[in-house]
PDB file with SEQRES, HELIX, SHEET and CRYST1 records, atoms N, CA, C and O in Angstrom:
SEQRES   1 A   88  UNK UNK UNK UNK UNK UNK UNK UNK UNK UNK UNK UNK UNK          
SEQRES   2 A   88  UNK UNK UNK UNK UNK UNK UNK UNK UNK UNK UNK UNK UNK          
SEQRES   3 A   88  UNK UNK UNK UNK UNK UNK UNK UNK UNK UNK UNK UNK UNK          
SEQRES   4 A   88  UNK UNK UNK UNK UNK UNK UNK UNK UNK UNK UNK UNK UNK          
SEQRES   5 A   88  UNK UNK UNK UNK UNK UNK UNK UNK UNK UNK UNK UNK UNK          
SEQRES   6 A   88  UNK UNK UNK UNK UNK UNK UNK UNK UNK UNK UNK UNK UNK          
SEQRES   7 A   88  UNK UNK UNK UNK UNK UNK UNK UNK UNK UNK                      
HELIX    1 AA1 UNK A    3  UNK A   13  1                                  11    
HELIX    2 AA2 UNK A   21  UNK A   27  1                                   7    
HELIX    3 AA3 UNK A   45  UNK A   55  1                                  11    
HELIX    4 AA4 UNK A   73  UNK A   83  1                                  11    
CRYST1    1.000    1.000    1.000  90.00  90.00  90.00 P 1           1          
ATOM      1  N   UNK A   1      19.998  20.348  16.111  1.00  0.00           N  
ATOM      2  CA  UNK A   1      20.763  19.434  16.946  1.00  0.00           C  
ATOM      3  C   UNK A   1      22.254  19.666  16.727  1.00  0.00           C  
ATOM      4  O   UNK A   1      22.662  20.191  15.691  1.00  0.00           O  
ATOM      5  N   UNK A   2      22.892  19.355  17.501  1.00  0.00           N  
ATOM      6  CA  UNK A   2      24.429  19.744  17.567  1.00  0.00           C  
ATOM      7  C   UNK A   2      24.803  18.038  17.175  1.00  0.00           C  
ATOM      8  O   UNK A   2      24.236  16.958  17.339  1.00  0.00           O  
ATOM      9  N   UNK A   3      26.094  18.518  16.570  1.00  0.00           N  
ATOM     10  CA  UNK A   3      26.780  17.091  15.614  1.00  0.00           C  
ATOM     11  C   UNK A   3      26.754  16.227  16.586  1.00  0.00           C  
ATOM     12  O   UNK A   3      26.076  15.213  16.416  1.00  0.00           O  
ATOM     13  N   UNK A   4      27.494  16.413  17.863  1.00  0.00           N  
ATOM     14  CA  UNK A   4      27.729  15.336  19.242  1.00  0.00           C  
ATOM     15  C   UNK A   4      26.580  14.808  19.541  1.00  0.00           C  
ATOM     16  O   UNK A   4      26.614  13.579  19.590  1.00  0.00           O  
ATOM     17  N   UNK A   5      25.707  15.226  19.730  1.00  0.00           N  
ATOM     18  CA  UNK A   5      24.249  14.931  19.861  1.00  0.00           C  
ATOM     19  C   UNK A   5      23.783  13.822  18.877  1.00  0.00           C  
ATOM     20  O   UNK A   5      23.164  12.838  19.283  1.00  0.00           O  
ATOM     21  N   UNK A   6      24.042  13.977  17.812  1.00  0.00           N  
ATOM     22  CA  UNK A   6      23.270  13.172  16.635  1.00  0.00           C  
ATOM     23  C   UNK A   6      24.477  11.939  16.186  1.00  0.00           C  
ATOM     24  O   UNK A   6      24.292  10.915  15.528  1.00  0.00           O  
ATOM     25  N   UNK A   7      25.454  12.342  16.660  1.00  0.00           N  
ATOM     26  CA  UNK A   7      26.430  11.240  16.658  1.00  0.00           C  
ATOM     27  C   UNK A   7      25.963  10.175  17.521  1.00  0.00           C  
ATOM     28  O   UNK A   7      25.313   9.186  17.182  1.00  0.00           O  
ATOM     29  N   UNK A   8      26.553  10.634  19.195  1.00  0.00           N  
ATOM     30  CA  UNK A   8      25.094   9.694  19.847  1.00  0.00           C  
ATOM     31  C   UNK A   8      24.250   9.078  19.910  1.00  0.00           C  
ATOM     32  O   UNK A   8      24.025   8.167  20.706  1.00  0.00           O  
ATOM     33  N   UNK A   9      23.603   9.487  19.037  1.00  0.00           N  
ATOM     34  CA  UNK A   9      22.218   9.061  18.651  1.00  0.00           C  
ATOM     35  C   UNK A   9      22.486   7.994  17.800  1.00  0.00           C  
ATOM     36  O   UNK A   9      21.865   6.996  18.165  1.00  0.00           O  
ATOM     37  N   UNK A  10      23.113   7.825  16.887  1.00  0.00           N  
ATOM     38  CA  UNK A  10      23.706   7.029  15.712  1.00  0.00           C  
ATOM     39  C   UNK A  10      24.010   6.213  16.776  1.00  0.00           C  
ATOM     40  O   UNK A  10      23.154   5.430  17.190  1.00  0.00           O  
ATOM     41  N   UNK A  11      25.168   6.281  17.315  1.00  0.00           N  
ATOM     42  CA  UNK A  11      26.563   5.099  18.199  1.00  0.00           C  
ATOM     43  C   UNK A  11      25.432   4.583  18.854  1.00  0.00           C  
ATOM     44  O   UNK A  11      25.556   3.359  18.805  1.00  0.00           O  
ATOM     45  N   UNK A  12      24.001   4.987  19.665  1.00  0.00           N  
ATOM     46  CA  UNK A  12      23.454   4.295  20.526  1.00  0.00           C  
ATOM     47  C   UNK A  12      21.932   3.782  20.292  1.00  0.00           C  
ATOM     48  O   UNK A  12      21.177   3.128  21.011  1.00  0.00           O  
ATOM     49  N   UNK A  13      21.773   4.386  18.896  1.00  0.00           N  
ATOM     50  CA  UNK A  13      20.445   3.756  18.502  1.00  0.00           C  
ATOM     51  C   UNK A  13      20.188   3.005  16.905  1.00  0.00           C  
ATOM     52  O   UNK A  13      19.200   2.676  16.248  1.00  0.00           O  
ATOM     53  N   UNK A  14      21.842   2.951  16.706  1.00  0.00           N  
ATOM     54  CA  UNK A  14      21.761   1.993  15.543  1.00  0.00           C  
ATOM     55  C   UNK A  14      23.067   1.156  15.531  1.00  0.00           C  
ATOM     56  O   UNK A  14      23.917   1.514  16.346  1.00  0.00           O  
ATOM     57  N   UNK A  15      23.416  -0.106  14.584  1.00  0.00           N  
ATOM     58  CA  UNK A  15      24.349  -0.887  14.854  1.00  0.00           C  
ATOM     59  C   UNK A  15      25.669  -0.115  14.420  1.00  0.00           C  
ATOM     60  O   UNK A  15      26.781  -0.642  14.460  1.00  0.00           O  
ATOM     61  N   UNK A  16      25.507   0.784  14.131  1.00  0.00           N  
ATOM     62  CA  UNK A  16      27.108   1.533  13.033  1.00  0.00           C  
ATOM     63  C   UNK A  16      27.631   1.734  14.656  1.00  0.00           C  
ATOM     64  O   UNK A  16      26.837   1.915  15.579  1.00  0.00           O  
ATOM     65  N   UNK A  17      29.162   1.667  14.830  1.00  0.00           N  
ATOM     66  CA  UNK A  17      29.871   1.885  15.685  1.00  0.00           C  
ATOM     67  C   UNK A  17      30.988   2.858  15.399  1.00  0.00           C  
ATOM     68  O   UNK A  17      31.659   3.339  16.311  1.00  0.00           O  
ATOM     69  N   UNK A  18      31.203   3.175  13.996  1.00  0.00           N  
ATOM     70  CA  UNK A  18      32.142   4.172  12.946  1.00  0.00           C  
ATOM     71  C   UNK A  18      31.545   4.646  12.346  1.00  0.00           C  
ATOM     72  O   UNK A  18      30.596   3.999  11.905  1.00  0.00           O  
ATOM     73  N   UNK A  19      31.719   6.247  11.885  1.00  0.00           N  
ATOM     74  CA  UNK A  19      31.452   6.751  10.547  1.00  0.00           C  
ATOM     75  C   UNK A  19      32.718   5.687   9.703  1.00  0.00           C  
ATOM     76  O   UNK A  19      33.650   4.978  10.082  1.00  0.00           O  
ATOM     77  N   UNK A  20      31.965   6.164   8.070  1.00  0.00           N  
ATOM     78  CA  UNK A  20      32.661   5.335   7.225  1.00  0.00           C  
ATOM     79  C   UNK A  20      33.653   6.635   6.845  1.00  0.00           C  
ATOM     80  O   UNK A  20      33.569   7.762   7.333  1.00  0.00           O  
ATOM     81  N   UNK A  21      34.445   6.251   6.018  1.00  0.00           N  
ATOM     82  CA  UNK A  21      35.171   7.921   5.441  1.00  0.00           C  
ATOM     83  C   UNK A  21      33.880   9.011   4.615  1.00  0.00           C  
ATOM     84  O   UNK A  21      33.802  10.167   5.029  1.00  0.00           O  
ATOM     85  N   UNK A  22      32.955   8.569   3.503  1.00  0.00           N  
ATOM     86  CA  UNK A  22      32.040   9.148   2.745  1.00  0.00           C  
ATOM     87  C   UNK A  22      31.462   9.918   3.767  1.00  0.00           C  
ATOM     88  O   UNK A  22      31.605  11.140   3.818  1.00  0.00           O  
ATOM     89  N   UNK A  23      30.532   8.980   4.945  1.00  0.00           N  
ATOM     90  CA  UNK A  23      29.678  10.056   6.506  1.00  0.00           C  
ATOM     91  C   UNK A  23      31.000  10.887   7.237  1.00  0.00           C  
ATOM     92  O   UNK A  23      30.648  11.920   7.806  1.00  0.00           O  
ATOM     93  N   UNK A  24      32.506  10.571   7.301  1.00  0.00           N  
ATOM     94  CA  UNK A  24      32.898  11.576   8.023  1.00  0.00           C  
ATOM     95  C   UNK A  24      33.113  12.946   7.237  1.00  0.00           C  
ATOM     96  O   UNK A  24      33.085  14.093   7.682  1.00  0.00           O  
ATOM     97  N   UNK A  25      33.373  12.417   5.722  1.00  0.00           N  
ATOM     98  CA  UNK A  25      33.350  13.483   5.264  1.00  0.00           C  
ATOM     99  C   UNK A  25      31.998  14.711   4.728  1.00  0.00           C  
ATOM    100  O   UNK A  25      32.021  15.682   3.972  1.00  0.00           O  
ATOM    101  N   UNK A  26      30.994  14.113   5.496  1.00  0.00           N  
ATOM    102  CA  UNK A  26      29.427  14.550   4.867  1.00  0.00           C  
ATOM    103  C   UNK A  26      29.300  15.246   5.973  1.00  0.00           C  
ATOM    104  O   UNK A  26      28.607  16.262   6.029  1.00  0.00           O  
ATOM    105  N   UNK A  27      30.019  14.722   7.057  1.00  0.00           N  
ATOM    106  CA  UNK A  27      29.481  15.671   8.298  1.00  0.00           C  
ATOM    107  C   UNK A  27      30.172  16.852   8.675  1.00  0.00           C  
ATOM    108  O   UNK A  27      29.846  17.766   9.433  1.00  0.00           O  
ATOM    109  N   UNK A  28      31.487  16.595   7.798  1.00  0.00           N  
ATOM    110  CA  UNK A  28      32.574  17.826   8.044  1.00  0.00           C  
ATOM    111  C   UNK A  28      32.023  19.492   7.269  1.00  0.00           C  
ATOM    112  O   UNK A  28      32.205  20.662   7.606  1.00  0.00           O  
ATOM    113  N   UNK A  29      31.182  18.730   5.928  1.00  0.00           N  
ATOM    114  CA  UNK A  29      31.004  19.989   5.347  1.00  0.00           C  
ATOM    115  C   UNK A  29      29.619  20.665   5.840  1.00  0.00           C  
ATOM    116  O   UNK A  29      28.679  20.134   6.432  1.00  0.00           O  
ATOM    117  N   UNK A  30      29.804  22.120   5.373  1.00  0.00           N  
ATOM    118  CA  UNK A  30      28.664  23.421   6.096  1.00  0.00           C  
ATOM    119  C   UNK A  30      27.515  22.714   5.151  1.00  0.00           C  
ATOM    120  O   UNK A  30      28.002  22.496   4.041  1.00  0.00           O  
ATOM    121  N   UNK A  31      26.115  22.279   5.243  1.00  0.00           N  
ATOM    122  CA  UNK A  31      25.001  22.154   4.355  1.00  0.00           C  
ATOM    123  C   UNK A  31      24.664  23.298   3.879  1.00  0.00           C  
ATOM    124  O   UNK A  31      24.145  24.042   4.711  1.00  0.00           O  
ATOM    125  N   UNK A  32      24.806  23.830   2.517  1.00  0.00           N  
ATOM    126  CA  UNK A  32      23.804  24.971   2.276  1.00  0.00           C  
ATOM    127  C   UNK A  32      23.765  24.949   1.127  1.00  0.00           C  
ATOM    128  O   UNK A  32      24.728  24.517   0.492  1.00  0.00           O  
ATOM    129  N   UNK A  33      22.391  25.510   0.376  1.00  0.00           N  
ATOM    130  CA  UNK A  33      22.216  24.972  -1.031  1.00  0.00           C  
ATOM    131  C   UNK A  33      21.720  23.726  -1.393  1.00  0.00           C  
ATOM    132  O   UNK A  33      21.045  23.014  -0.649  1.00  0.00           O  
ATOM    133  N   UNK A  34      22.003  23.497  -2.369  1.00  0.00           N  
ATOM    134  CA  UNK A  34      21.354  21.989  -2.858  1.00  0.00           C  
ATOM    135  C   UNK A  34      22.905  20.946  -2.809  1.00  0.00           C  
ATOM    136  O   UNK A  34      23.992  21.432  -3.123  1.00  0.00           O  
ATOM    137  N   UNK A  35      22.715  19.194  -2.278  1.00  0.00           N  
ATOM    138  CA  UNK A  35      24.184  19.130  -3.131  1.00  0.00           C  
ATOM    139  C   UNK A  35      23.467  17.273  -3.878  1.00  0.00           C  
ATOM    140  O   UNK A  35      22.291  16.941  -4.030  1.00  0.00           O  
ATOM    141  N   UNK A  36      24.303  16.744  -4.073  1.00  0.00           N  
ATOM    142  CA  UNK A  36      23.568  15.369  -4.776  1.00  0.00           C  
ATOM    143  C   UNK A  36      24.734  14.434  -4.322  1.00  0.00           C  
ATOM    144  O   UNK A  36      25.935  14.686  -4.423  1.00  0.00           O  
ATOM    145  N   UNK A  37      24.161  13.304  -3.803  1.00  0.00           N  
ATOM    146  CA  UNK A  37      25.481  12.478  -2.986  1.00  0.00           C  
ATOM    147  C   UNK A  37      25.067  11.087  -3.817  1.00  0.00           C  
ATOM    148  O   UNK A  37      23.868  10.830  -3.712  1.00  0.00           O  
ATOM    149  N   UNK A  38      25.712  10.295  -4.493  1.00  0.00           N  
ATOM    150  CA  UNK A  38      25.806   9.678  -5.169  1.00  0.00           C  
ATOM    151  C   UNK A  38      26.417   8.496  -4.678  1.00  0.00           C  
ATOM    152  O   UNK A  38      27.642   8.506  -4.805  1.00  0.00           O  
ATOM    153  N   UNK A  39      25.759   7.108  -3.963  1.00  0.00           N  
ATOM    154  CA  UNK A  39      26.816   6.051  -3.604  1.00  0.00           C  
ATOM    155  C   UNK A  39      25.943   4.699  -3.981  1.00  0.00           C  
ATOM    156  O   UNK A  39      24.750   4.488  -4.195  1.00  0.00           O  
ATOM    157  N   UNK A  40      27.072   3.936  -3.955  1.00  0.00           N  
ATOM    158  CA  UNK A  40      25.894   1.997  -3.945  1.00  0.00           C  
ATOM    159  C   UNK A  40      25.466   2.074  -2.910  1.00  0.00           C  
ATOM    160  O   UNK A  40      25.909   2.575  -1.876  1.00  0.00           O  
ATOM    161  N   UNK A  41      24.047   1.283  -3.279  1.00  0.00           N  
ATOM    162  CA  UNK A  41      23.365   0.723  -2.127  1.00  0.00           C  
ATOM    163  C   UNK A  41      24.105   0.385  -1.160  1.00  0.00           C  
ATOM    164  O   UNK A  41      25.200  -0.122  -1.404  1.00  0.00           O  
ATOM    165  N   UNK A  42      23.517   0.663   0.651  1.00  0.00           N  
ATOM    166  CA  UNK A  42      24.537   0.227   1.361  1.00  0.00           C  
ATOM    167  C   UNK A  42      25.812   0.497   1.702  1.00  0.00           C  
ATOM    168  O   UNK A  42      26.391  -0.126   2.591  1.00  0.00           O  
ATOM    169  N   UNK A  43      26.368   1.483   0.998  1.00  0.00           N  
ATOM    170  CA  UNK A  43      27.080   2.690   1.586  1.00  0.00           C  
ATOM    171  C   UNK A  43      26.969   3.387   2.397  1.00  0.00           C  
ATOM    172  O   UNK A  43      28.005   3.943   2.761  1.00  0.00           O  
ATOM    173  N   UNK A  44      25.522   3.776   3.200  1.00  0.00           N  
ATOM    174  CA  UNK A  44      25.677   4.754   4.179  1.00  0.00           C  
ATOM    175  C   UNK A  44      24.925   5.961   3.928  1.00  0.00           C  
ATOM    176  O   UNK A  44      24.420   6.615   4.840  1.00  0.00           O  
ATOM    177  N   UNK A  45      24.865   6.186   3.027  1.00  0.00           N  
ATOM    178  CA  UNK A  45      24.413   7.478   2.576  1.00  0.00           C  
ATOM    179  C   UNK A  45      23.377   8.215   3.204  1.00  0.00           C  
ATOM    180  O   UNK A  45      23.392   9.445   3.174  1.00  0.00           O  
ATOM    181  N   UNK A  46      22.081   7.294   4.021  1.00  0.00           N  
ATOM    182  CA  UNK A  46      21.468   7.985   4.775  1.00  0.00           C  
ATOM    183  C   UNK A  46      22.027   8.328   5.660  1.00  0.00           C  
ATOM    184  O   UNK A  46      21.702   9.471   5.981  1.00  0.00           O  
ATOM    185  N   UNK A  47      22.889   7.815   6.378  1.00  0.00           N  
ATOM    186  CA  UNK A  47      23.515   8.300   7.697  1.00  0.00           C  
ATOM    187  C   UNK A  47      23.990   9.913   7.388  1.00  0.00           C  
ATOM    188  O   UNK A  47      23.628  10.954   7.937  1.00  0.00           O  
ATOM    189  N   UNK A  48      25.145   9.626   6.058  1.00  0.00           N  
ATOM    190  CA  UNK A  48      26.217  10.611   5.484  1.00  0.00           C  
ATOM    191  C   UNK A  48      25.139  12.084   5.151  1.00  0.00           C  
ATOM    192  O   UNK A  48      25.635  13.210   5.188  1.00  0.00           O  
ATOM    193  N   UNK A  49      23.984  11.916   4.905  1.00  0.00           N  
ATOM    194  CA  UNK A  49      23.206  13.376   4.090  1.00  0.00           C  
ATOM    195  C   UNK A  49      22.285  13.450   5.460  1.00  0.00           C  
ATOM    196  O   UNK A  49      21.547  14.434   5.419  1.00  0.00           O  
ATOM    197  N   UNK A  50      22.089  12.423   7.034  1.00  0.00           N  
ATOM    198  CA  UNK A  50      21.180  12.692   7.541  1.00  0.00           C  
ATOM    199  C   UNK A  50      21.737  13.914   8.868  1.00  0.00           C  
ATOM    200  O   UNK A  50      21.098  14.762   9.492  1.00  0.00           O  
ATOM    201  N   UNK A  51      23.569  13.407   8.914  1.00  0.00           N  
ATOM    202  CA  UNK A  51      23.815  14.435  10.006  1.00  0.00           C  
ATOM    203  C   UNK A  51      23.963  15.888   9.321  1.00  0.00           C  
ATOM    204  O   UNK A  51      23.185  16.798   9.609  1.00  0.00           O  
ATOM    205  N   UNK A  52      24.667  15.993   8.702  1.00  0.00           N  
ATOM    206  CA  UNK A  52      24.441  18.121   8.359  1.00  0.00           C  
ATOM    207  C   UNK A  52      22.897  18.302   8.293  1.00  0.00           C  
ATOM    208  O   UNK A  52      22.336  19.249   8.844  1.00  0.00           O  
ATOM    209  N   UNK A  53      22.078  17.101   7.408  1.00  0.00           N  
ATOM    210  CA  UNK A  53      20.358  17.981   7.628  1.00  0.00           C  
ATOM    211  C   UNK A  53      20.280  18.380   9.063  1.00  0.00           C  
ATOM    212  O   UNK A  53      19.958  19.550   9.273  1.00  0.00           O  
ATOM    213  N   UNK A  54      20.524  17.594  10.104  1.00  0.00           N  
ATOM    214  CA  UNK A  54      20.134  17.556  11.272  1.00  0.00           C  
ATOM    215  C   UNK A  54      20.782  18.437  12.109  1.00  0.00           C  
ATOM    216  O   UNK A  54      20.411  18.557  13.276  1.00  0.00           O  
ATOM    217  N   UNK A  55      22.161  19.382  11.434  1.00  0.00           N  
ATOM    218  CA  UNK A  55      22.173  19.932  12.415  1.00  0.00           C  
ATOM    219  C   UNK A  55      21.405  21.391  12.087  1.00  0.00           C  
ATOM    220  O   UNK A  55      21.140  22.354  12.807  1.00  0.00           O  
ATOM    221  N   UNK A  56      21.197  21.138  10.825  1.00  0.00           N  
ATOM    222  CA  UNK A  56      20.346  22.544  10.543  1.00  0.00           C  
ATOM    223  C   UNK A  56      19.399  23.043  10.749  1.00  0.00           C  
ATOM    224  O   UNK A  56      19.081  24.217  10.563  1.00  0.00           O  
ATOM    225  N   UNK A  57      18.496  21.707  11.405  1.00  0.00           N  
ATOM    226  CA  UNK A  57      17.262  22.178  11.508  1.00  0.00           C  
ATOM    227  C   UNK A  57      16.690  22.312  12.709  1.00  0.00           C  
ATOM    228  O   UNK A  57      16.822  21.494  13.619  1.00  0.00           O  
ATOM    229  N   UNK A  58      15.738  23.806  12.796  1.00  0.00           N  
ATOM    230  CA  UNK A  58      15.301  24.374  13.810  1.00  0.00           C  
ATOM    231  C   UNK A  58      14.385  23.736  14.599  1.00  0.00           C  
ATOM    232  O   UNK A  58      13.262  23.971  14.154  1.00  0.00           O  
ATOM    233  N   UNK A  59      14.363  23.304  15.197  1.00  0.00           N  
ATOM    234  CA  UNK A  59      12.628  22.775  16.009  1.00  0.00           C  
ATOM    235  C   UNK A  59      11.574  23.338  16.341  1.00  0.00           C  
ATOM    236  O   UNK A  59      10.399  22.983  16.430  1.00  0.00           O  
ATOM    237  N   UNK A  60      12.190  24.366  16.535  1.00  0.00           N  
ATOM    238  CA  UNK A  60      11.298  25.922  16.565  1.00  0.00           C  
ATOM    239  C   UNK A  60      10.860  26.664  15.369  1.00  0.00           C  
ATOM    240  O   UNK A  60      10.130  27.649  15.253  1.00  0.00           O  
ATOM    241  N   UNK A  61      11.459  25.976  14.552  1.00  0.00           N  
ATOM    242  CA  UNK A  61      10.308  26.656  13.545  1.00  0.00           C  
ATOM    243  C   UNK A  61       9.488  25.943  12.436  1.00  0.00           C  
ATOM    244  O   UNK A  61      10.125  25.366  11.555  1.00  0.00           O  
ATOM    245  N   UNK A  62       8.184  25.932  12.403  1.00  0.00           N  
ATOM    246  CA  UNK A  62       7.055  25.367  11.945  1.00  0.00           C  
ATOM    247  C   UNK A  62       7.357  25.274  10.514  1.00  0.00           C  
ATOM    248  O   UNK A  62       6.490  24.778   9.795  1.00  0.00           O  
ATOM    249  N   UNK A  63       8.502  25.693   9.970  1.00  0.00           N  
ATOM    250  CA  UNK A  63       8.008  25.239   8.022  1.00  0.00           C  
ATOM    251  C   UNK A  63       9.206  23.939   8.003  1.00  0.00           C  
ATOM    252  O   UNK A  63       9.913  23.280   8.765  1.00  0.00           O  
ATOM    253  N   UNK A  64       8.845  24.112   6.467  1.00  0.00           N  
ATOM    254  CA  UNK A  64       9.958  22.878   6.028  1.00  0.00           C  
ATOM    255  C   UNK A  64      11.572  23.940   5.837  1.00  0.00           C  
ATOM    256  O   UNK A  64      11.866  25.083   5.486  1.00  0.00           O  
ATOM    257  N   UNK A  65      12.325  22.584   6.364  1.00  0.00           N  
ATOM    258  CA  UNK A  65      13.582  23.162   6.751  1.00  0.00           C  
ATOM    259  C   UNK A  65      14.707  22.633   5.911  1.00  0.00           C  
ATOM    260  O   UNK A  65      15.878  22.992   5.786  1.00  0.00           O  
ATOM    261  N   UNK A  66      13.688  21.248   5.137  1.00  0.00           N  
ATOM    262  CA  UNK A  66      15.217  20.266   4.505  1.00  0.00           C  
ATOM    263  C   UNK A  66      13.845  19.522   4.260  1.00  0.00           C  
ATOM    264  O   UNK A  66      12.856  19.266   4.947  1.00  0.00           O  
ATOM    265  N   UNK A  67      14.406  19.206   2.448  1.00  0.00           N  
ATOM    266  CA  UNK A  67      14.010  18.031   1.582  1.00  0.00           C  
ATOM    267  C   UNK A  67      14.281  17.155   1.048  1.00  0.00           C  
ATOM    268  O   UNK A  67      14.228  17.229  -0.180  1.00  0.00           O  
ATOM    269  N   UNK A  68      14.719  15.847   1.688  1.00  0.00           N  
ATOM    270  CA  UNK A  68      15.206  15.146   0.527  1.00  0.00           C  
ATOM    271  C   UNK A  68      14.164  14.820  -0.143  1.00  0.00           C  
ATOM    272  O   UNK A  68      13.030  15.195   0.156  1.00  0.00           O  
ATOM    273  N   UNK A  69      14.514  13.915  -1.349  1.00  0.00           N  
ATOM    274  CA  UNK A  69      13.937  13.729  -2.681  1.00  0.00           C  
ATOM    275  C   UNK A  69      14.339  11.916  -2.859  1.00  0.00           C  
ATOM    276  O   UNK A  69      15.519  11.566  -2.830  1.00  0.00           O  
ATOM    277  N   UNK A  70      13.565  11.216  -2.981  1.00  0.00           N  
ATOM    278  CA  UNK A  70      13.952   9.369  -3.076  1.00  0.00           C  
ATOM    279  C   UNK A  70      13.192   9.282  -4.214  1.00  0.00           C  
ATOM    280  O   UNK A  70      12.335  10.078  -4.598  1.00  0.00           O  
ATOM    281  N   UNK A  71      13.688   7.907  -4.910  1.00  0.00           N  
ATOM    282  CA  UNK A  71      13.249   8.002  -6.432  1.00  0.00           C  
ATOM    283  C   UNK A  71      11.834   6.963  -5.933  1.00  0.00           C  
ATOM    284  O   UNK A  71      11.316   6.417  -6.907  1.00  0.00           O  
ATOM    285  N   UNK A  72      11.267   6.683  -4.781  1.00  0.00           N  
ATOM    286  CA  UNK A  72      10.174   5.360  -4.392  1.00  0.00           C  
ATOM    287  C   UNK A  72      10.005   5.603  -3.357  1.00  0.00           C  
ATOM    288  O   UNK A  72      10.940   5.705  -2.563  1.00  0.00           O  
ATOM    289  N   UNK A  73       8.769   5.774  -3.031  1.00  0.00           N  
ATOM    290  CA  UNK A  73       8.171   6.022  -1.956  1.00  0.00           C  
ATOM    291  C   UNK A  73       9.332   4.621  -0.465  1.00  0.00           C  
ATOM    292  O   UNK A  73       9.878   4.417   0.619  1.00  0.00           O  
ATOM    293  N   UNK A  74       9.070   4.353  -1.297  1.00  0.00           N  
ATOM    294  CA  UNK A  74       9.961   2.424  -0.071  1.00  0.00           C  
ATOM    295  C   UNK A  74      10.790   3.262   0.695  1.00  0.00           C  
ATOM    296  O   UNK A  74      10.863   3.554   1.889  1.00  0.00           O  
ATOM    297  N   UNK A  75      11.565   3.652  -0.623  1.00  0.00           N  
ATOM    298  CA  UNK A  75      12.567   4.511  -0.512  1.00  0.00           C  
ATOM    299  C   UNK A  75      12.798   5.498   0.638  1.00  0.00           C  
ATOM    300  O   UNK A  75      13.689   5.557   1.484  1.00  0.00           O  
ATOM    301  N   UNK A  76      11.374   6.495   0.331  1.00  0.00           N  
ATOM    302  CA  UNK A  76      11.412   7.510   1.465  1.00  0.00           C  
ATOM    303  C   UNK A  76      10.962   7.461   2.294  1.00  0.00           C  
ATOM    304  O   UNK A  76      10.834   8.458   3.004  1.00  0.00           O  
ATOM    305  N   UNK A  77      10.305   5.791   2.757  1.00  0.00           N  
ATOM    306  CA  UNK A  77       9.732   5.621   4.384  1.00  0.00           C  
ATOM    307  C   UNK A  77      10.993   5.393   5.412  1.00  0.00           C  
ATOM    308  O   UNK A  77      11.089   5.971   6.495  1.00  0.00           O  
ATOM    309  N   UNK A  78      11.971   4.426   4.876  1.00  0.00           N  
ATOM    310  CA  UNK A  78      12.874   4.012   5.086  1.00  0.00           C  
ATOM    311  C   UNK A  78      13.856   5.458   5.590  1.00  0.00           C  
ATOM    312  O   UNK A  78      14.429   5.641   6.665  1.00  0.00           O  
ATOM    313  N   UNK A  79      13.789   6.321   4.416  1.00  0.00           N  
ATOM    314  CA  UNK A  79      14.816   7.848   4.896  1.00  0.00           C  
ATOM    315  C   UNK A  79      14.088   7.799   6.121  1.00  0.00           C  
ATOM    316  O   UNK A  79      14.667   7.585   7.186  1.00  0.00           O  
ATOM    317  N   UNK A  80      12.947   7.970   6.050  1.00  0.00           N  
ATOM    318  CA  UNK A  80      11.666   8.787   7.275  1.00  0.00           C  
ATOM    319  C   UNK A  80      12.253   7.924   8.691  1.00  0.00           C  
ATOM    320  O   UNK A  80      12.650   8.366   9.769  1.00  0.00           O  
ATOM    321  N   UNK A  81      12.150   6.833   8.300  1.00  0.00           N  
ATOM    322  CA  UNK A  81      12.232   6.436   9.592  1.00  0.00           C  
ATOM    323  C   UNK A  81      13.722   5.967  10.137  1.00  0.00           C  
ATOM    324  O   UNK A  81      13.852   5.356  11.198  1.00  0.00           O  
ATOM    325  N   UNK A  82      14.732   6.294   9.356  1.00  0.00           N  
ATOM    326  CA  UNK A  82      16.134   6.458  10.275  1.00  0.00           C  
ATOM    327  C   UNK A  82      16.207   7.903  10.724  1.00  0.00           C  
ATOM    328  O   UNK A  82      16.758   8.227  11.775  1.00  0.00           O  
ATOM    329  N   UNK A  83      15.618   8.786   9.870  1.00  0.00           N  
ATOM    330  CA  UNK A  83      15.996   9.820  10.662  1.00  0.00           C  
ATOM    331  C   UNK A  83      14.983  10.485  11.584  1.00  0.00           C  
ATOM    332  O   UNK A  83      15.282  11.597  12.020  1.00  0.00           O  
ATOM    333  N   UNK A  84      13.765   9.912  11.949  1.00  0.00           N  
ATOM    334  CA  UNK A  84      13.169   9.862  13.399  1.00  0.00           C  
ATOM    335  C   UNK A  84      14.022   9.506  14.296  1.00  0.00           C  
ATOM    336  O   UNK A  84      14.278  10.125  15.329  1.00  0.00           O  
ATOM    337  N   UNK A  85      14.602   8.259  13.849  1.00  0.00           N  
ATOM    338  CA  UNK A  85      15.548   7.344  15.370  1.00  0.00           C  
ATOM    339  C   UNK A  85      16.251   7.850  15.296  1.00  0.00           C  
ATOM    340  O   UNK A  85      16.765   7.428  16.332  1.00  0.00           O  
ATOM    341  N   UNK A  86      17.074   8.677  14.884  1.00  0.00           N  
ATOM    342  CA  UNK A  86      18.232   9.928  15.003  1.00  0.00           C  
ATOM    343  C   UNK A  86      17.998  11.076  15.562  1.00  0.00           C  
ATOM    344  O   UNK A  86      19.002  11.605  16.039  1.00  0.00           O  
ATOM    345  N   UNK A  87      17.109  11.595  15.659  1.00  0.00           N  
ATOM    346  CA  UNK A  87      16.033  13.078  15.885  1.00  0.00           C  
ATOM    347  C   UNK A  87      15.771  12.778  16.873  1.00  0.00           C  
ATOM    348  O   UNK A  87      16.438  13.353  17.733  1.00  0.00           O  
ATOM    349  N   UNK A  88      15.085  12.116  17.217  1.00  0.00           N  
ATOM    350  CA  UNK A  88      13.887  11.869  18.557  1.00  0.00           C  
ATOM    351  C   UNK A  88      14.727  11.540  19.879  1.00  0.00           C  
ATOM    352  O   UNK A  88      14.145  11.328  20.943  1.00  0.00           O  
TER     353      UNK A  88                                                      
END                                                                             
C-alpha cells in the first residue's frame, strides 16, 4: 500500500484526525531489519509501527512479510484488528 493510501484509511476509518510527532516520525523512516519502538500505553504506537509495515507489504505474495511480536495474546488481537481496518 502506498503511505497516502493508508493515511486515508487511518483519517477515515478511525477517530485520529493527526499523526502524533512519534507516528509522523515512524512513517518517515525506510522499514528494514528489525527495529523496537518503545512508548506508554496509548501513545499510538500501533498506528506509528502499522504504516511503514504496510507499505511494505506485497499482496501478491503468499508468505509472511512482517511480524510483530505482543507480549499477550489481548495484545495481538487488538494489533490484528487495527491493522485489518487499515489494510482492507
Amino acid at each position: 500500500m502506498k503511505q497516502k493510501e493508508i493515511l486515508s484509511n487511518i483519517f477515515s476509518r478511525t477517530q485520529v484526525t493527526a499523526l502524533n510527532p512519534m507516528q509522523q516520525q515512524m512513517a518517515a523512516i525506510p522499514l528494514t531489519g528489525t527495529f523496537v519502538l518503545l512508548a506508554p500505553t496509548g501513545s499510538g504506537k500501533t498506528l506509528a509501527f502499522t504504516i511503514p509495515a504496510l507499505e511494505k507489504i506485497d499482496p501478491d505474495l503468499p508468505q509472511v512479510q512482517v511480524l510483530c511480536l505482543a507480549p499477550t495474546r489481548e495484545l495481538a488481537v487488538q494489533i490484528s484488528g487495527e491493522v485489518d481496518k487499515l489494510s482492507l
